[in-house]
mmCIF file of the C-alpha atoms, coordinates in Angstrom:
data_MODEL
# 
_entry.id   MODEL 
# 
loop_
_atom_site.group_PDB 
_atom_site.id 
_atom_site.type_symbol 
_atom_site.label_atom_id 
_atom_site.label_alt_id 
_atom_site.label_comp_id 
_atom_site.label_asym_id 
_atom_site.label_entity_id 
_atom_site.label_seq_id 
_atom_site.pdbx_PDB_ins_code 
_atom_site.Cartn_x 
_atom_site.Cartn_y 
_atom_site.Cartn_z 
_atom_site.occupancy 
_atom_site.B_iso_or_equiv 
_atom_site.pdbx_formal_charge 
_atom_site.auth_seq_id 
_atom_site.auth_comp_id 
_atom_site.auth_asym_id 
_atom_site.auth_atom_id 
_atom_site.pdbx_PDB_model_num 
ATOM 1   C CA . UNK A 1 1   ? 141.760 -22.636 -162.205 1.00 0.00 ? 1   UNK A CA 1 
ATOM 2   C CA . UNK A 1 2   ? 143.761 -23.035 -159.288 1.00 0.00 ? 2   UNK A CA 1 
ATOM 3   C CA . UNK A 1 3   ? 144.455 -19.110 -158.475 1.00 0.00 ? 3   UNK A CA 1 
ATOM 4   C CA . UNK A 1 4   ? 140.187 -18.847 -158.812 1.00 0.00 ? 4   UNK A CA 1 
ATOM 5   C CA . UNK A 1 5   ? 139.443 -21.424 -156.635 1.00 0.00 ? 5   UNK A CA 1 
ATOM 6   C CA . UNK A 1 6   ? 142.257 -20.018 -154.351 1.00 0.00 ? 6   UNK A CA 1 
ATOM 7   C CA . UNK A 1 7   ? 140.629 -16.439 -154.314 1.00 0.00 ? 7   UNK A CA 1 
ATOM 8   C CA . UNK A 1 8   ? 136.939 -18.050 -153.882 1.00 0.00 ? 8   UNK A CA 1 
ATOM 9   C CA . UNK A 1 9   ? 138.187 -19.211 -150.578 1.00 0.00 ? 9   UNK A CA 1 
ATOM 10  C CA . UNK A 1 10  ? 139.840 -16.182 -150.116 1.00 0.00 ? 10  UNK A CA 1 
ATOM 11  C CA . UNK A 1 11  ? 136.973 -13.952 -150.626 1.00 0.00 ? 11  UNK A CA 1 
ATOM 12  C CA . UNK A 1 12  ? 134.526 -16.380 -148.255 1.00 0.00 ? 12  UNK A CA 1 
ATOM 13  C CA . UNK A 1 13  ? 136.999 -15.668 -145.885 1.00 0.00 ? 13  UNK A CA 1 
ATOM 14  C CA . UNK A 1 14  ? 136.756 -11.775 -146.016 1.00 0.00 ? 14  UNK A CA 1 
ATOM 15  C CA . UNK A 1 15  ? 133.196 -12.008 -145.780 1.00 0.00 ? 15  UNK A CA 1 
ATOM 16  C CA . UNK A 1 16  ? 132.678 -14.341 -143.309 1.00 0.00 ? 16  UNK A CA 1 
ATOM 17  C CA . UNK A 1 17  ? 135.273 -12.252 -140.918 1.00 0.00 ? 17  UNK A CA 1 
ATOM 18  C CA . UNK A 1 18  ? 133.313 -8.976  -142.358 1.00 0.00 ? 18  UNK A CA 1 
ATOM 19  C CA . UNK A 1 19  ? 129.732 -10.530 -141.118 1.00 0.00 ? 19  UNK A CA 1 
ATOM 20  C CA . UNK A 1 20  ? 131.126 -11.753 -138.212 1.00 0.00 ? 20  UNK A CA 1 
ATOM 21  C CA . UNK A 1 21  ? 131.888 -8.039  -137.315 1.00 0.00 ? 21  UNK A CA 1 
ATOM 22  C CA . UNK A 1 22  ? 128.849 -6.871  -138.277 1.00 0.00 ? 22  UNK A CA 1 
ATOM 23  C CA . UNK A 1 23  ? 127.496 -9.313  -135.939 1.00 0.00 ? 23  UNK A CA 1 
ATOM 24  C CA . UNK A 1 24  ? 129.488 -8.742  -132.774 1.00 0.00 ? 24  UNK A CA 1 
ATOM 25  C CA . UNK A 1 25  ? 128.666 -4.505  -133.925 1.00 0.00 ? 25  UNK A CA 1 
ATOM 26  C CA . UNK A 1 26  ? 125.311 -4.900  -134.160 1.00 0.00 ? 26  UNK A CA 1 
ATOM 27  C CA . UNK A 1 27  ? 125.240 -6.874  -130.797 1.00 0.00 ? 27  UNK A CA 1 
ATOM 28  C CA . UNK A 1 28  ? 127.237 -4.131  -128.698 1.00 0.00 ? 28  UNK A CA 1 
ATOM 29  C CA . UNK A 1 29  ? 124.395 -1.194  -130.256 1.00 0.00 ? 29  UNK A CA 1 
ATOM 30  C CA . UNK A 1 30  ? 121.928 -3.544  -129.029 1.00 0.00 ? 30  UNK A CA 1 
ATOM 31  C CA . UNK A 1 31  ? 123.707 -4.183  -125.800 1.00 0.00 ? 31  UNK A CA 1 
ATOM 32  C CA . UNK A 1 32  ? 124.249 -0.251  -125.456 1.00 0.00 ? 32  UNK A CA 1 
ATOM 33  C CA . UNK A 1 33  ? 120.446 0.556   -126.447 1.00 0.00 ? 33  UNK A CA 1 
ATOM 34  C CA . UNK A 1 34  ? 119.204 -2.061  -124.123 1.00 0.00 ? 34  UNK A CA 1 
ATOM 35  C CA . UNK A 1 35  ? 121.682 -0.117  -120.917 1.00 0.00 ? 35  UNK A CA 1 
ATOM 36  C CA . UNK A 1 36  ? 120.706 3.824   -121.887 1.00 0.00 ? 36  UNK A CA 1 
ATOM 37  C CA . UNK A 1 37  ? 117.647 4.077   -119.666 1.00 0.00 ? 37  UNK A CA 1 
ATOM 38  C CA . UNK A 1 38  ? 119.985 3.134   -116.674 1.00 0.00 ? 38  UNK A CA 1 
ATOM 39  C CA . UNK A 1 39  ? 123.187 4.751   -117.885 1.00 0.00 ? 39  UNK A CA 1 
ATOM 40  C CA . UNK A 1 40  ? 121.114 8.307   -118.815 1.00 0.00 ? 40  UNK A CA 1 
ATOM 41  C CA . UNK A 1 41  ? 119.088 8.083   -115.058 1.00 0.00 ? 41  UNK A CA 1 
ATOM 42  C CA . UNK A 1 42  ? 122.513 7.496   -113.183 1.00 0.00 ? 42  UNK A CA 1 
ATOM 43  C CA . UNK A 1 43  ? 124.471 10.557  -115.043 1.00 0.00 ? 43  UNK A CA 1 
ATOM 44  C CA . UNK A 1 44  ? 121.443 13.317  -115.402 1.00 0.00 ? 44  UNK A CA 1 
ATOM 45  C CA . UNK A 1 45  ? 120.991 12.758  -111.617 1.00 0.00 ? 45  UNK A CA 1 
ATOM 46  C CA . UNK A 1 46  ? 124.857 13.918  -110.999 1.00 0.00 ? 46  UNK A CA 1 
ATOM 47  C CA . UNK A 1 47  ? 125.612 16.995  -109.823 1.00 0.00 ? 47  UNK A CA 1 
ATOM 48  C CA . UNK A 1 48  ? 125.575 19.307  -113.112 1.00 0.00 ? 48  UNK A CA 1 
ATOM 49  C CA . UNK A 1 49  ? 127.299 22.719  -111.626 1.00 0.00 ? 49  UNK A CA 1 
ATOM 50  C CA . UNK A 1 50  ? 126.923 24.020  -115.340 1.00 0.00 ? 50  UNK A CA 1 
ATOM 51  C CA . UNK A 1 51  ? 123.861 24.855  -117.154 1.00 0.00 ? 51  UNK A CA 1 
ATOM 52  C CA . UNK A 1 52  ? 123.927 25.333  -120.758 1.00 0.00 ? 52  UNK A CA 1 
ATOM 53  C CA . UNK A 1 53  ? 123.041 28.629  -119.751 1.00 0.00 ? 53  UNK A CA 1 
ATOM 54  C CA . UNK A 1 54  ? 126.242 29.378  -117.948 1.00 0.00 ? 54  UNK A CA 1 
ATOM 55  C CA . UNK A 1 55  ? 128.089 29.736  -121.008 1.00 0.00 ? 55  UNK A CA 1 
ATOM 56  C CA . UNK A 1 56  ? 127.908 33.249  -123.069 1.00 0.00 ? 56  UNK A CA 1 
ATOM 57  C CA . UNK A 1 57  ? 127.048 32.759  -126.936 1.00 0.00 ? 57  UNK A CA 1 
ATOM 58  C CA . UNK A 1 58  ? 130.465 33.379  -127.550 1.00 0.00 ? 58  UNK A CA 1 
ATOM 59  C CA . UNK A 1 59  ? 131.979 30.825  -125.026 1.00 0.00 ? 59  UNK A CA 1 
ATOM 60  C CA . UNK A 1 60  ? 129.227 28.213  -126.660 1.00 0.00 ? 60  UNK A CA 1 
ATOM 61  C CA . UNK A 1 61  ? 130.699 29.411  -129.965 1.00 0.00 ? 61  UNK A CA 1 
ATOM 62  C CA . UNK A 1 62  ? 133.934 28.985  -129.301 1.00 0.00 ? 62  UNK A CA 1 
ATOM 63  C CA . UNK A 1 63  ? 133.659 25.862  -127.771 1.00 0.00 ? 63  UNK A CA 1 
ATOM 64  C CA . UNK A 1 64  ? 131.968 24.125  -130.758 1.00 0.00 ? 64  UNK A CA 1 
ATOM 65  C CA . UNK A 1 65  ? 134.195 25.483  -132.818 1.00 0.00 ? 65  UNK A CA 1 
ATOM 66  C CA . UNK A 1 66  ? 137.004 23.983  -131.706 1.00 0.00 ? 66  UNK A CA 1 
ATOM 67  C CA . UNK A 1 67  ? 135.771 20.693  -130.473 1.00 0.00 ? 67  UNK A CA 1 
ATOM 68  C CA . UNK A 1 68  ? 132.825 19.508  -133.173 1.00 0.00 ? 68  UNK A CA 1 
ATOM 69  C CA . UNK A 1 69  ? 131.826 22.609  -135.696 1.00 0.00 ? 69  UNK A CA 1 
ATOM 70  C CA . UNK A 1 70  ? 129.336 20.469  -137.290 1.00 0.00 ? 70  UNK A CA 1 
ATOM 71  C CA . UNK A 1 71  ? 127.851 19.513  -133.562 1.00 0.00 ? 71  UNK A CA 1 
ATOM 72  C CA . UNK A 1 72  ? 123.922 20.700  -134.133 1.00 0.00 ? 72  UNK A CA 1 
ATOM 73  C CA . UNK A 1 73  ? 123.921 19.450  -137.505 1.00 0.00 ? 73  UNK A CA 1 
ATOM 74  C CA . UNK A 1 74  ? 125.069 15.921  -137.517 1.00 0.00 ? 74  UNK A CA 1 
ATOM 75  C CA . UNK A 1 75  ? 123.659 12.680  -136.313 1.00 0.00 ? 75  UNK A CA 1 
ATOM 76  C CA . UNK A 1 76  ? 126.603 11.725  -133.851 1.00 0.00 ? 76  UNK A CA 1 
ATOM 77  C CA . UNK A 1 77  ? 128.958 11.123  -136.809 1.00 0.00 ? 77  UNK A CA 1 
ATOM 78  C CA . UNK A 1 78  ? 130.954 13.900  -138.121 1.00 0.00 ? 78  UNK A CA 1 
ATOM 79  C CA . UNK A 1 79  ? 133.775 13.164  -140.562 1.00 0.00 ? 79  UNK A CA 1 
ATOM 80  C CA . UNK A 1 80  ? 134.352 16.247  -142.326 1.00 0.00 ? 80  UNK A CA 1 
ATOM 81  C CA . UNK A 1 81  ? 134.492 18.890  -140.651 1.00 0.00 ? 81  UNK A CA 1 
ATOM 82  C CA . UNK A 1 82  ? 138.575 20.090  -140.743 1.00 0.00 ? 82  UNK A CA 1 
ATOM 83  C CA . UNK A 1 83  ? 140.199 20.120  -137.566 1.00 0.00 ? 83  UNK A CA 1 
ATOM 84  C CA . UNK A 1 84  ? 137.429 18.225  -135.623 1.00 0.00 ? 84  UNK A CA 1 
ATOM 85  C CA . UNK A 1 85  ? 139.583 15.134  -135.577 1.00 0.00 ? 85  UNK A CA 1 
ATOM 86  C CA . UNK A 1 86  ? 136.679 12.553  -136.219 1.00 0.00 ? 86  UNK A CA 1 
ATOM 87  C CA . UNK A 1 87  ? 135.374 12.701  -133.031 1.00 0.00 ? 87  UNK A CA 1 
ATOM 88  C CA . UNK A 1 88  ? 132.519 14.547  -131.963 1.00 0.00 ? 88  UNK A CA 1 
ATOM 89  C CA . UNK A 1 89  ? 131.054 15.831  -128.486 1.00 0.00 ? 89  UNK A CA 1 
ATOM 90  C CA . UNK A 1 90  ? 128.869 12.939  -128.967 1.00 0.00 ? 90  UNK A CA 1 
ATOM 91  C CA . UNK A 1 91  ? 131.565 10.336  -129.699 1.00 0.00 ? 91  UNK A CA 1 
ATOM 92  C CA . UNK A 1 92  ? 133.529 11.830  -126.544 1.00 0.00 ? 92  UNK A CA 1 
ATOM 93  C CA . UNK A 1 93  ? 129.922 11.388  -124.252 1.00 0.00 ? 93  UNK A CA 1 
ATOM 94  C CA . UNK A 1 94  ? 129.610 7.700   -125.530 1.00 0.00 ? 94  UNK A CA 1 
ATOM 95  C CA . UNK A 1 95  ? 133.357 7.061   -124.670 1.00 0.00 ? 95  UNK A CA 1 
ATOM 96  C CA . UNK A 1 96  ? 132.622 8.731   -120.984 1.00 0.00 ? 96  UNK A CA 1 
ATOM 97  C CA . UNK A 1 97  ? 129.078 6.630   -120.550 1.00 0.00 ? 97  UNK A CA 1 
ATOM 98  C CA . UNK A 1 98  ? 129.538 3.530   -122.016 1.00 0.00 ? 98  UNK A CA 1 
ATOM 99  C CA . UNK A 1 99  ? 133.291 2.548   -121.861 1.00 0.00 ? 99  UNK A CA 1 
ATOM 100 C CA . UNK A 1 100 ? 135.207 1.506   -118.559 1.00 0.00 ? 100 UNK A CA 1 
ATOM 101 C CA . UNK A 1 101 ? 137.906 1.545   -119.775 1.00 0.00 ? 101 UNK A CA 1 
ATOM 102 C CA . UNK A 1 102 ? 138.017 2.841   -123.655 1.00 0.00 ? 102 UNK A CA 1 
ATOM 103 C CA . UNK A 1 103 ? 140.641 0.742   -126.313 1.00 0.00 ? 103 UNK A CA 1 
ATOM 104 C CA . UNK A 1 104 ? 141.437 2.105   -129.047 1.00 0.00 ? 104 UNK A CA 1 
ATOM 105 C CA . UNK A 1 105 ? 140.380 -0.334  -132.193 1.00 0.00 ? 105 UNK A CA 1 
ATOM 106 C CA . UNK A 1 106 ? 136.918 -2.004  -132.489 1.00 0.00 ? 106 UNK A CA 1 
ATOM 107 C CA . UNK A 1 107 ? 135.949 0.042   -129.462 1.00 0.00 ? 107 UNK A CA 1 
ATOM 108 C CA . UNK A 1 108 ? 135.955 2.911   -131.934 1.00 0.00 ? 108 UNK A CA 1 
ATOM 109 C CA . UNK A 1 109 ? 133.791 1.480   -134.088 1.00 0.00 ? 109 UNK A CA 1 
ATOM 110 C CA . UNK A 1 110 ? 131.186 1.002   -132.041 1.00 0.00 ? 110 UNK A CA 1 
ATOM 111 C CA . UNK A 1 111 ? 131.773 4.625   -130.174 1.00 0.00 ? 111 UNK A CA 1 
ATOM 112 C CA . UNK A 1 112 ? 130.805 5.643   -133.322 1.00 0.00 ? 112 UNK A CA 1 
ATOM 113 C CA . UNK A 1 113 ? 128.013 3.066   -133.803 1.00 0.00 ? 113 UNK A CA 1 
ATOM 114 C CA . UNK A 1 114 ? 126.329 4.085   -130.396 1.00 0.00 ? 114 UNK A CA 1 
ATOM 115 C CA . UNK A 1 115 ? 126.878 7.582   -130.954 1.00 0.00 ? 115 UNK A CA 1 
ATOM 116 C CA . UNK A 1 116 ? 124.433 7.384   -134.291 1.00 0.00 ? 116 UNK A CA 1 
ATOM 117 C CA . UNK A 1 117 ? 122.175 4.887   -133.176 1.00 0.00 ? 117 UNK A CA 1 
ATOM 118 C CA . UNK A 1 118 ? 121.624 5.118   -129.484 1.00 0.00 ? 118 UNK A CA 1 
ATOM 119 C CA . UNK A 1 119 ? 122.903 8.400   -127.633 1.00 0.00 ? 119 UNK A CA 1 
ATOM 120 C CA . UNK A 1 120 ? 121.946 11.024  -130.383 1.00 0.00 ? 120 UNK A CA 1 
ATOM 121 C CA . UNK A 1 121 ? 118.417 9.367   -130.520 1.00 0.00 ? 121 UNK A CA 1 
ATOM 122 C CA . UNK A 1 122 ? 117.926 9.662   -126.346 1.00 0.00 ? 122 UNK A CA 1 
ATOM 123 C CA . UNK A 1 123 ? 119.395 12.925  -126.001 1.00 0.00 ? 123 UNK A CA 1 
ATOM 124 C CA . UNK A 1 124 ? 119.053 16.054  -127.630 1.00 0.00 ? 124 UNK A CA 1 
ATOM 125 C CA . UNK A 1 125 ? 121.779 18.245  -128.197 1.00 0.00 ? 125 UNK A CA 1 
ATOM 126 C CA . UNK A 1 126 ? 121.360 20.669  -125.599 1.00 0.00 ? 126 UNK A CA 1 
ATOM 127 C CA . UNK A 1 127 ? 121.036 18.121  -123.508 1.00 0.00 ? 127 UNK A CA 1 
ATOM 128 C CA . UNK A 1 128 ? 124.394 16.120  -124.757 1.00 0.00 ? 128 UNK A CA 1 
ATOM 129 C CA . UNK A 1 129 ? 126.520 19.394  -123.987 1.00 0.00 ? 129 UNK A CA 1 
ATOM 130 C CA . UNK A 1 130 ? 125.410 20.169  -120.793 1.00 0.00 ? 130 UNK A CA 1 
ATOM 131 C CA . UNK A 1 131 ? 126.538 16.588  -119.772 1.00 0.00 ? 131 UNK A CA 1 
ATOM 132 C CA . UNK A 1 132 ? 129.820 17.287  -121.794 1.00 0.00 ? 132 UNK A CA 1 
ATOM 133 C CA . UNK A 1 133 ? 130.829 20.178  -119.996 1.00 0.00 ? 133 UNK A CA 1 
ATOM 134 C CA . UNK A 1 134 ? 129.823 19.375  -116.875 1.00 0.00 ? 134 UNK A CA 1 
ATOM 135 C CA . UNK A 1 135 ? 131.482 16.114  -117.220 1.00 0.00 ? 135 UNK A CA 1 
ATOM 136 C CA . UNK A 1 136 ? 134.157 16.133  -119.961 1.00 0.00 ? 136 UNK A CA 1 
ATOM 137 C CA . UNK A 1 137 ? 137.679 14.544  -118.401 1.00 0.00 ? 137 UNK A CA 1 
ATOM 138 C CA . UNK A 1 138 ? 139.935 17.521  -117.856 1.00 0.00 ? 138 UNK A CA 1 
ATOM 139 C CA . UNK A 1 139 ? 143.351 16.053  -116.435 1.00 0.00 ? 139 UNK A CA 1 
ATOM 140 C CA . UNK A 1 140 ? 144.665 15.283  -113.173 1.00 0.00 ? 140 UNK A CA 1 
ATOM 141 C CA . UNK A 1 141 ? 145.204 17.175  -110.517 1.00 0.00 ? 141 UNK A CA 1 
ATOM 142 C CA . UNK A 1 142 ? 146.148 17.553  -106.674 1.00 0.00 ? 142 UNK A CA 1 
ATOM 143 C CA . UNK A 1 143 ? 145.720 13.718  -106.674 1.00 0.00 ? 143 UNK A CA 1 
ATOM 144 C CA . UNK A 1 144 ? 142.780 13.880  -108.480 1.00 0.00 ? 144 UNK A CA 1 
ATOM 145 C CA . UNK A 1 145 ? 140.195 13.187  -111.527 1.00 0.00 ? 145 UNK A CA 1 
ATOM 146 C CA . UNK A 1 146 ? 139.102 16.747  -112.765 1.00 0.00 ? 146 UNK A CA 1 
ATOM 147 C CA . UNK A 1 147 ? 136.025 16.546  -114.815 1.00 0.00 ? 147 UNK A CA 1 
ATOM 148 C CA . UNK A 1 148 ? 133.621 19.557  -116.352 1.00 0.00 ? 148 UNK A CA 1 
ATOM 149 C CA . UNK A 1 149 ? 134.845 23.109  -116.483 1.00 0.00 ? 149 UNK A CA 1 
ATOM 150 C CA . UNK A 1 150 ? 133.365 24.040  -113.181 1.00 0.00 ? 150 UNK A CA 1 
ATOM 151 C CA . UNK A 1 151 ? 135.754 22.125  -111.087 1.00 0.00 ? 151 UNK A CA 1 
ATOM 152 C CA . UNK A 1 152 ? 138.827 22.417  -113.836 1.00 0.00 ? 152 UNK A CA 1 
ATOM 153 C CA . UNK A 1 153 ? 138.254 26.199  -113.494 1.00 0.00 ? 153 UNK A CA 1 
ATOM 154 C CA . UNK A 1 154 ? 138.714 26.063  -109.441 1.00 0.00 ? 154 UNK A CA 1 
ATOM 155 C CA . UNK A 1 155 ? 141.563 23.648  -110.013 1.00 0.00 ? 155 UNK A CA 1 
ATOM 156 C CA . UNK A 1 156 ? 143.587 24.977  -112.751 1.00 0.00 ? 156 UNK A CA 1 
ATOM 157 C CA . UNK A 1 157 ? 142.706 28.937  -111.581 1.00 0.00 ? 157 UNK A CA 1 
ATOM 158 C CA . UNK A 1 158 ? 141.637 28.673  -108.626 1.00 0.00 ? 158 UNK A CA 1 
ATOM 159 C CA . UNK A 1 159 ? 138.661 30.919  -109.681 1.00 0.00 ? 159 UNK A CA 1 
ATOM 160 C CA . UNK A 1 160 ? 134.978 29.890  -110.180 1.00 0.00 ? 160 UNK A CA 1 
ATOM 161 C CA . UNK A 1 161 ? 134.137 29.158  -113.400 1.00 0.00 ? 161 UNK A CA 1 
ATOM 162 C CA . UNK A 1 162 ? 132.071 32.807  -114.382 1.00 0.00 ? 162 UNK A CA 1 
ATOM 163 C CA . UNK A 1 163 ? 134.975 34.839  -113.544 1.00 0.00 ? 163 UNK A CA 1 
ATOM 164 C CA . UNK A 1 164 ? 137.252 33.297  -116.518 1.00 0.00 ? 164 UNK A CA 1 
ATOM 165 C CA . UNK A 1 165 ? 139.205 35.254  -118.732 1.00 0.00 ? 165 UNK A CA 1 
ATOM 166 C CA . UNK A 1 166 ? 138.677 35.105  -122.276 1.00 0.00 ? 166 UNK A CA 1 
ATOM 167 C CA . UNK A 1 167 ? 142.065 33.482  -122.817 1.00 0.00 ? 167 UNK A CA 1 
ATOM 168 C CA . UNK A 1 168 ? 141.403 31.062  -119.505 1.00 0.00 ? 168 UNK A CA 1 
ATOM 169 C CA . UNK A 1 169 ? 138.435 29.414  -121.134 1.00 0.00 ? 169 UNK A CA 1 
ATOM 170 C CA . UNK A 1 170 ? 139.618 28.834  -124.031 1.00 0.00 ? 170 UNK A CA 1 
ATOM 171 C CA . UNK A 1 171 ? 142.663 27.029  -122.585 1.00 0.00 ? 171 UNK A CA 1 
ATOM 172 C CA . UNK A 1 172 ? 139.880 24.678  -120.667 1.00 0.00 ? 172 UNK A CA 1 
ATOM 173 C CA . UNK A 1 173 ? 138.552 24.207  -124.444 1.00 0.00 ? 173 UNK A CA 1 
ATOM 174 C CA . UNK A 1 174 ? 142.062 23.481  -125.574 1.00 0.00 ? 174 UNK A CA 1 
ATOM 175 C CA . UNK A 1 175 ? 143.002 21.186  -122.855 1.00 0.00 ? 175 UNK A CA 1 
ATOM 176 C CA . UNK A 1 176 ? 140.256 18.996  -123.766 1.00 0.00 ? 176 UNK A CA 1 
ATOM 177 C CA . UNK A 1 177 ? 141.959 17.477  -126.470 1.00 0.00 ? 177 UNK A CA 1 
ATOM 178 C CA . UNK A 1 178 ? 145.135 16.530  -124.440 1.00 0.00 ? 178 UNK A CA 1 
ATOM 179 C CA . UNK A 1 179 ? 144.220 17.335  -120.842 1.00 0.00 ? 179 UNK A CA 1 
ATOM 180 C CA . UNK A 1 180 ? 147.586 16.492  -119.323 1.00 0.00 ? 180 UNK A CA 1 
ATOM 181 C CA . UNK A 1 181 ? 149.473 17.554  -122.045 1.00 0.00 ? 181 UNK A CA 1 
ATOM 182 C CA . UNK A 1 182 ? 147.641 21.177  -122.273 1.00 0.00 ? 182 UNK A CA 1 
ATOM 183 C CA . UNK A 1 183 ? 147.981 21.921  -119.117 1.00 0.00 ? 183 UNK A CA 1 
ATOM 184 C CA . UNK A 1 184 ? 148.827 25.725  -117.553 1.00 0.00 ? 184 UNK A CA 1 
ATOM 185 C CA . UNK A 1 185 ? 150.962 24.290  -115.344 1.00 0.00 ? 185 UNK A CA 1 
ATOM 186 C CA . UNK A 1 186 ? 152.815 22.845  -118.961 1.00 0.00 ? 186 UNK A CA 1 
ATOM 187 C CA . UNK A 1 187 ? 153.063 26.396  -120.035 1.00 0.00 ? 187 UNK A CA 1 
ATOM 188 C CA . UNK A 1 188 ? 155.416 25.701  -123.139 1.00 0.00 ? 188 UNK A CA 1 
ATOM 189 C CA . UNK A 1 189 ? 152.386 23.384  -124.777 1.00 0.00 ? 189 UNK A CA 1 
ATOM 190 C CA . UNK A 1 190 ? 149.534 25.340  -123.090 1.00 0.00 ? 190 UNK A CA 1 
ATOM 191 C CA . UNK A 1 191 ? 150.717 28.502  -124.014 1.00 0.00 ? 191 UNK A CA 1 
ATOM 192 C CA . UNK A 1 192 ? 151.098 27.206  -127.714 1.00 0.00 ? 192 UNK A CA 1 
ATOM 193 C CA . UNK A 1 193 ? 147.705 25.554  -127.632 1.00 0.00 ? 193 UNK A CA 1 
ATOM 194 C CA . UNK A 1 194 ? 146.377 28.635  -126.644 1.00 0.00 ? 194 UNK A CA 1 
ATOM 195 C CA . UNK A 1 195 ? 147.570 31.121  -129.144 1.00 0.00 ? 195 UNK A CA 1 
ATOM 196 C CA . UNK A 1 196 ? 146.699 28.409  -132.183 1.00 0.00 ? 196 UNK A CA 1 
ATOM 197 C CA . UNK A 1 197 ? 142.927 28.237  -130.734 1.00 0.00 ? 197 UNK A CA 1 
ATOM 198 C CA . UNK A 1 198 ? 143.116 32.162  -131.116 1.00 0.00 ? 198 UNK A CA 1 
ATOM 199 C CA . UNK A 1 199 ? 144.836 32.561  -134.184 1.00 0.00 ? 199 UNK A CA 1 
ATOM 200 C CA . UNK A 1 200 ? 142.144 29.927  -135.508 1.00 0.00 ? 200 UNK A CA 1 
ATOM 201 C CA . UNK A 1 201 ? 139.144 32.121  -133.938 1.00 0.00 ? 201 UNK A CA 1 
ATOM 202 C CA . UNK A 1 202 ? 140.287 35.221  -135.518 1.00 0.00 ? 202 UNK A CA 1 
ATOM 203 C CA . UNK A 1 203 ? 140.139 33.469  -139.113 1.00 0.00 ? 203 UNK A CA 1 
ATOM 204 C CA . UNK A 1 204 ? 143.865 34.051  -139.098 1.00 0.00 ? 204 UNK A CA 1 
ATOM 205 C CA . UNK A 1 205 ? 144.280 30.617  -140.132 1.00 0.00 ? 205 UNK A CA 1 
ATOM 206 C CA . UNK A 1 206 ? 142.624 26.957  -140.736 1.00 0.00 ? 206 UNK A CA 1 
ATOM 207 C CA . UNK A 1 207 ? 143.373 23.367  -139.813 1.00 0.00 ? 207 UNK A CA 1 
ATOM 208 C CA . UNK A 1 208 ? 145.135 21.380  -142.423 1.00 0.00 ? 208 UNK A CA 1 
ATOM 209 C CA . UNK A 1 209 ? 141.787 18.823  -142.849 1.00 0.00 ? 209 UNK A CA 1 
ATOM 210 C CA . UNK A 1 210 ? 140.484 16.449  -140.918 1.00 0.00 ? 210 UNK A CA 1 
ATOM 211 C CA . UNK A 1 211 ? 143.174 15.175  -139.406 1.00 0.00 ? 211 UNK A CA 1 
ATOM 212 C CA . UNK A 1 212 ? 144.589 18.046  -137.724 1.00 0.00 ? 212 UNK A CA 1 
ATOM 213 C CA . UNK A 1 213 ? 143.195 18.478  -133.769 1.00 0.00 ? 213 UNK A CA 1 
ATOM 214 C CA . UNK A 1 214 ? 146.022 20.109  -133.080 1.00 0.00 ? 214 UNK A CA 1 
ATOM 215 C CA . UNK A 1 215 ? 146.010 22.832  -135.873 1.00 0.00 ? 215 UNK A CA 1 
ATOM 216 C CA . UNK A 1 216 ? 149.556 22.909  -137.265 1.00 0.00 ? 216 UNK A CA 1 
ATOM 217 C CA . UNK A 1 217 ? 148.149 25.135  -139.976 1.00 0.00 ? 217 UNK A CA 1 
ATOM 218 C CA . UNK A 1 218 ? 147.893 27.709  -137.070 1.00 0.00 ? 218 UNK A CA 1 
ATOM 219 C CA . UNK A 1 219 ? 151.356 27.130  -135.900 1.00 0.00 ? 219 UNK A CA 1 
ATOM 220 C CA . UNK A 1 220 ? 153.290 30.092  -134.018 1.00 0.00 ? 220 UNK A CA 1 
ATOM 221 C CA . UNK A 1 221 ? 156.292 31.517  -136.055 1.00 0.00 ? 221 UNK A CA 1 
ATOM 222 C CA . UNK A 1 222 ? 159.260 31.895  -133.583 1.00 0.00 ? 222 UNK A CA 1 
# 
């Protein structure tokens, strides 16, 4: 009788700390909902040097598939899709709108929460990757932020962004996922970020599941 009444209170417990997070979840959605109108008219009137347009079929292609493969076919949410890491484009442009700064832990949850519920619904997703790659945090460097490919291109090649190499963009594409790690001024992990993204493109080889960003399956052999 004892051990029952002791895992009654232990189980009102759970669920009282399990609504209470539901709670303070569902309040941050309806915070973020209630801030999109002003958040969406100060970022669509920045500069946008890109349009979607700017990037060739294959550059779009390669892009996606690398950063969310199942990007025009989910809701914001993606948690399947191997190598995509469990963030999507649309996770990454909720993180860059509505977080000053971003924390790891409950923040997450509701990246994801807004992401579903609030930024998929108010853009579309032509709209959602022209902000994310005119906006998409892309290291440091000179002594300053470098966001979008337009100005990493100029920074990291000192080239405007439609005379890129094949191999150029897709280090921008890698570099996303660790801008001032994959940098080509870090050849050693650019370099190897590079060749992976390629090996991966050329169906050579495939990330290990989910979890794998960084596609160890498509390792160099030294």
């Amino acid at each position: 009788m004892k051990f029952r009444r002791i895992l009654r209170h232990a189980l009102a417990a759970v669920s009282a700390v399990l609504i209470g997070i539901a709670a303070w979840e569902g309040y941050a959605v309806w915070k973020a909902e209630s801030r999109t109108a002003e958040i969406l008219a100060i970022w669509m009137a920045k500069p946008q040097p890109l349009a979607l347009a700017s990037l060739s079929p294959e550059q779009r292609d390669i892009l996606l598939k690398v950063e969310d493969p199942g990007f025009y076919g989910h809701s914001g949410i993606d948690v399947s899709s191997p190598g995509q890491g469990m963030t999507t484009i649309t996770q990454g442009l909720v993180k860059l709108l509505y977080f000053d700064p971003f924390r790891p832990g409950f923040a997450k949850i509701e990246q994801s929460l807004i992401a579903r519920f609030v930024l998929n619904r108010h853009l579309n997703k032509d709209q959602q990757l022209t902000l994310f790659i005119n906006h998409a945090y892309l290291g440091a460097h000179g002594g300053r932020q470098i966001h979008g490919f337009a100005q990493a291109s100029l920074a990291y090649f000192g080239k405007p962004f439609d005379t890129l190499g094949r191999d150029e963009y897709i280090g921008l594409v890698g570099m996303l996922i660790g801008p001032n790690e994959f940098r080509p001024d870090n050849p050693g992990a650019y370099n190897e970020r590079v060749a992976r993204i390629k090996a991966l493109l050329a169906g050579q080889c495939k990330p290990t599941g989910v979890f794998d960003p960084f596609y160890d399956g498509c390792a160099t052999r030294s």
